[in-house]
N, C-alpha and C positions, 0 to 999 in steps of 0.2 A: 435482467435478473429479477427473479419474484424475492417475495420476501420468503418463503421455505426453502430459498437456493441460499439468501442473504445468512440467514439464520443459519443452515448446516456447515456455513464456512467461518463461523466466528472465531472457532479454535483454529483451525489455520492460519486465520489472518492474525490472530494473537502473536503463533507462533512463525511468523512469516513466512509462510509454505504458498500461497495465493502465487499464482503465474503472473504475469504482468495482466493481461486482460483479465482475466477473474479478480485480481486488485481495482480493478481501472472501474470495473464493473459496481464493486462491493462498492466502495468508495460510493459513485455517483449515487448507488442506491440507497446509503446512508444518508446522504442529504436532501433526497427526496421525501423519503420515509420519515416521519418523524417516531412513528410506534418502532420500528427496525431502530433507530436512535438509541430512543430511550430503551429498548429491551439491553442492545448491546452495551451501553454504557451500564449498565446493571449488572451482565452476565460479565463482561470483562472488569468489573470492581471484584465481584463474587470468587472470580477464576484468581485473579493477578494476586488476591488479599491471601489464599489459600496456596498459591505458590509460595507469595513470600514468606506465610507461617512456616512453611513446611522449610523452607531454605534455608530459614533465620541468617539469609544475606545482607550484607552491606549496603547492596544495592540502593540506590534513590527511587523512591516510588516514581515511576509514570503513568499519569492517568489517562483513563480512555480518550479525552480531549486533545493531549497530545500524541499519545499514540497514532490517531489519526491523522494528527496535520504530519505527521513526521512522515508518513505513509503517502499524504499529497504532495509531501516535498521529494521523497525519494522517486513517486513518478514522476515528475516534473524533472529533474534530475534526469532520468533515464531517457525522457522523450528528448531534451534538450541535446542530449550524447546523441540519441539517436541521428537526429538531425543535423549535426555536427560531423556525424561520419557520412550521411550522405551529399554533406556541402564537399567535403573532402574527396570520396568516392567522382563529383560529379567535378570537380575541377581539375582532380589530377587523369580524368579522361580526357577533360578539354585540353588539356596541357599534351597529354600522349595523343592527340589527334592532329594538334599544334607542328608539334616535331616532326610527324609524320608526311 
């Protein structure tokens, strides 16, 4: 992913609409980038601040920092399930080939 892909998906990935690989994508691409970095942590201070003016919620600020790890921990999360169903998938074959 360039950074005019990184860039046009900030609002999504604010509002968590990013697919798993377009997350996985953005992600890596953030930590390579430092200019993509620093732009997003600026545009999502900008966006998030003007959300919550507008909401005048309760809510607890999150900032882009965590926003982010939150985002590496929910795919991590997801890859780990992934891989969980296929330890599952591949042992209740060996099992069904067992009986057989």
């Amino acid at each position: 992913m360039d950074c005019k892909e990184v860039q046009e998906r900030y609002i999504p990935f604010i509002d968590n609409e990013l697919r798993m690989g377009e997350l996985d994508a953005f992600l890596r691409h953030l930590e390579e980038c430092q200019d993509c970095r620093e732009e997003f942590d600026i545009y999502y201070t900008m966006i998030m601040g003007m959300r919550y003016l507008e909401e005048e919620s309760e809510k607890n600020w999150v900032g882009s920092e965590e926003k982010l790890r939150d985002a590496q921990e929910y795919l991590t999360r997801c890859r780990i399930m992934y891989l969980g169903k296929i330890a599952f998938l591949a042992v209740l074959c060996i099992g069904c080939m067992i009986l057989l």
